[in-house]
C-alpha positions as CSV (number, residue, x, y, z in Angstrom):
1,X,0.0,0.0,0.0
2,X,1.2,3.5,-1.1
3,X,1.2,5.7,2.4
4,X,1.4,9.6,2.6
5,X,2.1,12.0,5.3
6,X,-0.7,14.4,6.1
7,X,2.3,17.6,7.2
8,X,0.8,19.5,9.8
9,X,0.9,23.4,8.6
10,X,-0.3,24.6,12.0
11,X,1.5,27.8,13.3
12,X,2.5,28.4,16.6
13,X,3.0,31.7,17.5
14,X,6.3,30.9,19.3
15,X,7.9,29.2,15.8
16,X,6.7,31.7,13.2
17,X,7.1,31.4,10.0
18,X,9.4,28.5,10.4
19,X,9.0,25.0,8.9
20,X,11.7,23.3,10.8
21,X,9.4,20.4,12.1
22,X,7.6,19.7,9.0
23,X,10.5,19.4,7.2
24,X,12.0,16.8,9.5
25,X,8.9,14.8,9.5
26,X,8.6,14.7,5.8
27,X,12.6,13.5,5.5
28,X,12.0,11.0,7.7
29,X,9.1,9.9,6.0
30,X,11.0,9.7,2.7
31,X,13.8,7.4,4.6
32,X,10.6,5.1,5.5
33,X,9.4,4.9,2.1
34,X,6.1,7.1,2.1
35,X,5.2,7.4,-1.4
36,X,4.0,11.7,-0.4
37,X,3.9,14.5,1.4
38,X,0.5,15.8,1.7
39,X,-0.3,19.4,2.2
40,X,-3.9,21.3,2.9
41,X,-4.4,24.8,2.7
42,X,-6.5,26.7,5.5
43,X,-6.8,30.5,6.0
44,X,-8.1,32.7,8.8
45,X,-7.4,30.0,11.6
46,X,-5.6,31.3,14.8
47,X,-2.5,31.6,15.5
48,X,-1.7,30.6,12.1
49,X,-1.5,27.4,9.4
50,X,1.6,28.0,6.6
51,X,0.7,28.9,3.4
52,X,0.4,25.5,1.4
53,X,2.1,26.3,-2.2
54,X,5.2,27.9,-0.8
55,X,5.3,25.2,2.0
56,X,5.8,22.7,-1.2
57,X,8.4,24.7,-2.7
58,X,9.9,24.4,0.7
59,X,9.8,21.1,1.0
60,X,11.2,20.2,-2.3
61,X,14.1,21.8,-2.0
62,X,14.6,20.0,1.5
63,X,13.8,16.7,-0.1
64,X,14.7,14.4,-2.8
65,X,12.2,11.4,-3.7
66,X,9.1,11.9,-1.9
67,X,6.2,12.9,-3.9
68,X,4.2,16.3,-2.9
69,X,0.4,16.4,-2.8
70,X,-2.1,19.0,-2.2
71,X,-5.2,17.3,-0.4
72,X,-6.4,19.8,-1.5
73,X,-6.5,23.2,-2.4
74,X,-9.5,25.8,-2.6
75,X,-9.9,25.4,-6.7
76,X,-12.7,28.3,-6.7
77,X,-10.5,31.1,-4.5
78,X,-7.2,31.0,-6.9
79,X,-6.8,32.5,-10.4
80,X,-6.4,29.7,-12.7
81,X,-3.3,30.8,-14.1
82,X,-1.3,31.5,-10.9
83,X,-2.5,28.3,-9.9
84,X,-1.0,26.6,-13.4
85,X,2.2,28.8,-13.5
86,X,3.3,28.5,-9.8
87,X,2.4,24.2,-9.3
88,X,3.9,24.0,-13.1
89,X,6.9,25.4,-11.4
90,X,6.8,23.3,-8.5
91,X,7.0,20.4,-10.5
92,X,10.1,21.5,-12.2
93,X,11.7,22.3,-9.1
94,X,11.0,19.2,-7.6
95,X,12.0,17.1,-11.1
96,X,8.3,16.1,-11.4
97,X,6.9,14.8,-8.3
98,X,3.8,17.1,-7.8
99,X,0.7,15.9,-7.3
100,X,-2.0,18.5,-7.5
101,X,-5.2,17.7,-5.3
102,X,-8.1,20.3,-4.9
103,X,-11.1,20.8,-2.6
104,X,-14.4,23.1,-3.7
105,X,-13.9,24.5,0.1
106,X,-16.5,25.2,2.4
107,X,-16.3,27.8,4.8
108,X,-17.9,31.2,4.3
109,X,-15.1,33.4,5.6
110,X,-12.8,31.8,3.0
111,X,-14.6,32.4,-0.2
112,X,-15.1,36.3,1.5
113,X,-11.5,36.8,2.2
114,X,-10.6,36.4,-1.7
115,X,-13.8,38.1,-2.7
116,X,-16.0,35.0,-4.3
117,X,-19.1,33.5,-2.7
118,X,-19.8,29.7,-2.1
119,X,-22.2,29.6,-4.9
120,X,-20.2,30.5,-6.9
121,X,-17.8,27.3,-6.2
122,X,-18.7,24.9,-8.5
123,X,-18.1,26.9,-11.9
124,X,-15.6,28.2,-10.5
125,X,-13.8,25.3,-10.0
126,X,-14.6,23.3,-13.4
127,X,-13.5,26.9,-15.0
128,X,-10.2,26.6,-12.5
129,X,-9.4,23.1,-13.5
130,X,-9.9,23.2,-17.0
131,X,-7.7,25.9,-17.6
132,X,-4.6,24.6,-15.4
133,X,-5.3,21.8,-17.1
134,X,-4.7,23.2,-20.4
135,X,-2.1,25.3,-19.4
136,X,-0.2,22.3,-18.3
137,X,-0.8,20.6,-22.0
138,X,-1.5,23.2,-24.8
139,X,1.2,25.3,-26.3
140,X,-1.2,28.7,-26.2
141,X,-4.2,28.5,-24.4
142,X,-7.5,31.0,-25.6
143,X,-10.4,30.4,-23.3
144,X,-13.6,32.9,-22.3
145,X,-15.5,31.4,-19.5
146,X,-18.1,33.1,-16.7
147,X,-15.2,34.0,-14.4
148,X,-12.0,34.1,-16.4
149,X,-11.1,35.0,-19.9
150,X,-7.1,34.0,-21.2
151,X,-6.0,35.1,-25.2
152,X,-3.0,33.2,-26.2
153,X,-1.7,32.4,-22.9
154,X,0.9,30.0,-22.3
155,X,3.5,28.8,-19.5
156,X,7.4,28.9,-19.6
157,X,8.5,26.3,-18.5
158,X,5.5,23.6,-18.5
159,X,5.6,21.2,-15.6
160,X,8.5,18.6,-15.3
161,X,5.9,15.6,-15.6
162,X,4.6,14.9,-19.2
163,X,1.5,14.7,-20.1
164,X,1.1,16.6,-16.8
165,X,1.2,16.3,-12.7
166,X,-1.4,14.4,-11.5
167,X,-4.7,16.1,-10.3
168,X,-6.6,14.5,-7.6
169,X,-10.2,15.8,-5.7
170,X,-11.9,15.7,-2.4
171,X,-15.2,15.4,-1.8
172,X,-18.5,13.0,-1.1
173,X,-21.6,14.2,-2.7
174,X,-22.8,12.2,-6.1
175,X,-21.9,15.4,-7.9
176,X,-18.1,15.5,-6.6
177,X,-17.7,12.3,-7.2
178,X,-18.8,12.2,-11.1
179,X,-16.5,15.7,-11.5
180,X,-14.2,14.1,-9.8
181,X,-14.3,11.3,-12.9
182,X,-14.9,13.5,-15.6
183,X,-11.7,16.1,-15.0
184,X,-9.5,14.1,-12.6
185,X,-7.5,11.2,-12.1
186,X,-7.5,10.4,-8.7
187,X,-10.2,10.8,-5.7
188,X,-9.6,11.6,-1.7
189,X,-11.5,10.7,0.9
190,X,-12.9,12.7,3.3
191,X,-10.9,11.9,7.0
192,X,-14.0,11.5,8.3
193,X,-15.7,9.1,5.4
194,X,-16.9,5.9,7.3
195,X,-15.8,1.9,6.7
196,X,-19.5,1.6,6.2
197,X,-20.1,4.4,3.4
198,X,-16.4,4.0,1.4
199,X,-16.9,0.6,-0.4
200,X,-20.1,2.2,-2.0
201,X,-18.6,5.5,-2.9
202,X,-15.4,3.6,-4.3
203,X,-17.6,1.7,-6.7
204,X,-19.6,4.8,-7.7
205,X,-16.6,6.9,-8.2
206,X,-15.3,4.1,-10.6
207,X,-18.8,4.0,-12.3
208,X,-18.7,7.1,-14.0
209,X,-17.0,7.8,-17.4
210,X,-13.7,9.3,-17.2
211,X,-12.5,12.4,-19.3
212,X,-10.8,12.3,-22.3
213,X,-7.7,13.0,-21.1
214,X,-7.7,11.3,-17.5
215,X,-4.8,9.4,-16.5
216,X,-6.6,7.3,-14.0
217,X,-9.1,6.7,-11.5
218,X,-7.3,6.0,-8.3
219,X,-8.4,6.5,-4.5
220,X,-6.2,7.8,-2.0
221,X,-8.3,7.1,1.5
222,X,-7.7,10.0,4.0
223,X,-7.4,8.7,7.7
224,X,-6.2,9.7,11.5
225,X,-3.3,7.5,12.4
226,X,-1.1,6.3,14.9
227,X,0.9,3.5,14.8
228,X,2.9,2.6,18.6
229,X,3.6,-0.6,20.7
230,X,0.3,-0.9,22.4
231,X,-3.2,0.1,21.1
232,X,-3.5,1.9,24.2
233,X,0.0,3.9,23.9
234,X,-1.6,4.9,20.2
235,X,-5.0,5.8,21.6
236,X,-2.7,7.7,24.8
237,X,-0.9,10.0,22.1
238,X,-3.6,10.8,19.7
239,X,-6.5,11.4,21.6
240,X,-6.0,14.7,23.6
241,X,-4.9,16.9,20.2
242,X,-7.4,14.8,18.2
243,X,-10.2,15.8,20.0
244,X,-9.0,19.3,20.1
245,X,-8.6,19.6,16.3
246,X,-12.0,17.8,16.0
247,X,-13.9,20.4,18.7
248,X,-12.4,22.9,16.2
249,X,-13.7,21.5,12.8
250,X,-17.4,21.4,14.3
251,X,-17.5,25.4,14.6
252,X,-15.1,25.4,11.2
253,X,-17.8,23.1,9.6
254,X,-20.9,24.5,10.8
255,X,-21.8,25.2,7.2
256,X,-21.0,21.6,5.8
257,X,-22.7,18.8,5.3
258,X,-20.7,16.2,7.9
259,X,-20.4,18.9,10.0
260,X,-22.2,16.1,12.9
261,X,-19.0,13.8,12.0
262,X,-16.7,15.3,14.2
263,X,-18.9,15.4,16.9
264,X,-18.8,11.8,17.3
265,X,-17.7,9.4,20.1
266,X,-14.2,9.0,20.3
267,X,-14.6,4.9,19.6
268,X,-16.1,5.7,16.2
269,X,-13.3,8.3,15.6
270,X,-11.0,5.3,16.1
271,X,-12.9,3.0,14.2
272,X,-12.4,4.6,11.2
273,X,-8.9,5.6,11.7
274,X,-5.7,3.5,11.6
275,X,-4.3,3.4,15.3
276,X,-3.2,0.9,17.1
277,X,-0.5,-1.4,17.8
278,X,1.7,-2.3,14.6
279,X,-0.4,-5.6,14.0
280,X,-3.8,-3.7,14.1
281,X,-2.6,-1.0,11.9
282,X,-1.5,-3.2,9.8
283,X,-4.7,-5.7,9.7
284,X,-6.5,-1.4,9.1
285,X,-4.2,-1.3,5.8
286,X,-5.1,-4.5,4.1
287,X,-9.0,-3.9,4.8
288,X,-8.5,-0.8,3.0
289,X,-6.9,-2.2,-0.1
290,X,-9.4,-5.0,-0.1
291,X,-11.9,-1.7,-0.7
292,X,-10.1,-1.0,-3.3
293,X,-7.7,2.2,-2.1
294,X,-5.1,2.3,-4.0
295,X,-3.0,4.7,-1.2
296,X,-3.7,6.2,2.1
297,X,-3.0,9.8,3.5
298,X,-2.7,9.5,7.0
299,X,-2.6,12.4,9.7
300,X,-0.4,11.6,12.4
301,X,0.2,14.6,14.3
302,X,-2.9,17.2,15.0
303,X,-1.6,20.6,16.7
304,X,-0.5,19.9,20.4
305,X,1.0,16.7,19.5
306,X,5.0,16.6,20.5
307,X,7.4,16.3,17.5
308,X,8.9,13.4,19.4
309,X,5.7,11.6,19.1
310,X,5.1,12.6,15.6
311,X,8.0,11.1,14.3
312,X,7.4,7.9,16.5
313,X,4.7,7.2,14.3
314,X,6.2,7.9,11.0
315,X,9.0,5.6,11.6
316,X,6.6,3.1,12.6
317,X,4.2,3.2,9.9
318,X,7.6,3.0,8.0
319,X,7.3,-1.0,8.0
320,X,4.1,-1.0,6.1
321,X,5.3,1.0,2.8
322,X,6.6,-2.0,1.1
């Protein structure tokens, strides 16, 4: 099973702007054979989360194998072309080992703090996509949609990766999952999608017709994990930030759908999650590749969690890359 590192882009007011943490996590996860590092974006969360693009850059030119991910960023919030010309770059960089995963966002404040509205998302994004899309293949690109309009437009250099980086999206809803297939090629979870719901949403996501120009249909399963000696030494180092982060996402979430998901018992958190000793992780992994994941994206450090525990993990999980 292919594993990435969800990289925790929290600030702390006391380490600002530094990265030091992140990066060591992410080497070390290279070393253990993690096929990515797997970045979010957030805005207007105190004290602070590290922008997610330049965090990439960052981390390619701290790294050497490891692929970088987005999981995802806001598609409807970013002009297409900055969005094309700065991951096309990042892929060069990095000698092509971008893969570029976007969300349609959901909370109000964001779409207000780059001056677009949440019903504005979906065009937005399926305008947002198709154009780094063809930016990333067409020699000169001439396009006049609702919200952007391009004439001759190109990008010098194109990305690393031919055809193109791979473009993966979140999301849960019928809708997602069909755009998802139509101008995609790979689909991630939601952390908090349930063992009950996934083998059914696999099966539909695979279901509908791909695009022309798809280069897959993979699915990358988002989960919480720890991996330690004990199940109860896992469930000892998690829980306290966990349900911290999770308190946070149901004021975050208030406008979203599975907003009621992170208000769950913590036994149903950890049901759906990988944590445990390193045979019950392990026995979690092969259950998810018998779904059909082809990867997984697992958060092992929510903010408050020591770095010293954080890398624990990530050496641990190190045994199951293979």
């Amino acid at each position: 099973m292919r594993l990435g590192l969800y990289v925790n882009l929290y600030a702390d007011r006391a380490d600002r702007p530094r990265l030091a943490d992140a990066v060591e996590q992410v080497r070390l996860a290279e070393q253990a054979g993690f096929t990515w590092a797997v970045l979010g974006e957030r805005h207007l969360h105190p004290p602070g989360y590290h922008e997610a693009v330049t965090s990439l850059a960052y981390l390619a030119a701290h790294t050497d194998r490891i692929g970088l991910a987005t999981a995802g960023l806001i598609a409807p919030v970013h002009h297409p072309v900055w969005l094309a010309e700065a991951l096309a770059h990042i892929d060069v960089l990095s000698g092509g080992r971008l893969t570029a995963g976007f969300v349609l966002g959901y909370r109000p404040e964001e779409f207000a703090l780059y001056g677009t509205r949440p019903v504005e998302r979906v065009s937005r994004f399926e305008e947002c996509l198709e154009l780094v899309t063809r930016l990333w293949t067409e020699e000169e690109v001439s396009y006049r949609g609702r919200w952007h309009r391009v004439e001759g437009a190109f990008l010098s250099p194109r990305p690393h990766q031919r055809p193109r980086p791979r473009i993966w999206n979140g999301g849960r809803v019928a809708a997602a999952l069909e755009r998802t297939a139509r101008m995609c090629d790979g689909w991630t979870t939601s952390f908090n999608e349930t063992d009950e719901d996934l083998p059914k949403q696999i099966e539909a996501y695979r279901s509908h017709p791909r695009g022309p120009h798809s280069l897959g249909a993979e699915v990358i399963v988002c989960r919480e994990g720890y991996a330690a000696a004990t199940s109860q030494q896992a469930r000892t180092a998690l829980e306290g930030p966990l349900r911290e982060l999770y308190d946070a996402y149901g004021d975050w979430k208030r406008t979203s759908a599975d907003a009621a998901r992170y208000a769950q018992p913590w036994d149903d958190i950890v049901a759906r999650s990988v944590i445990g000793s390193a045979g019950q992780c392990a026995e979690r992994i092969e259950q998810y590749a018998r779904m059909g994941a082809d990867g997984l994206v697992l958060r092992v450090q929510p903010p408050g969690m020591p770095q010293a525990d954080a890398l624990r993990a990530i050496e641990a999980f190190g045994r199951f890359t293979s």
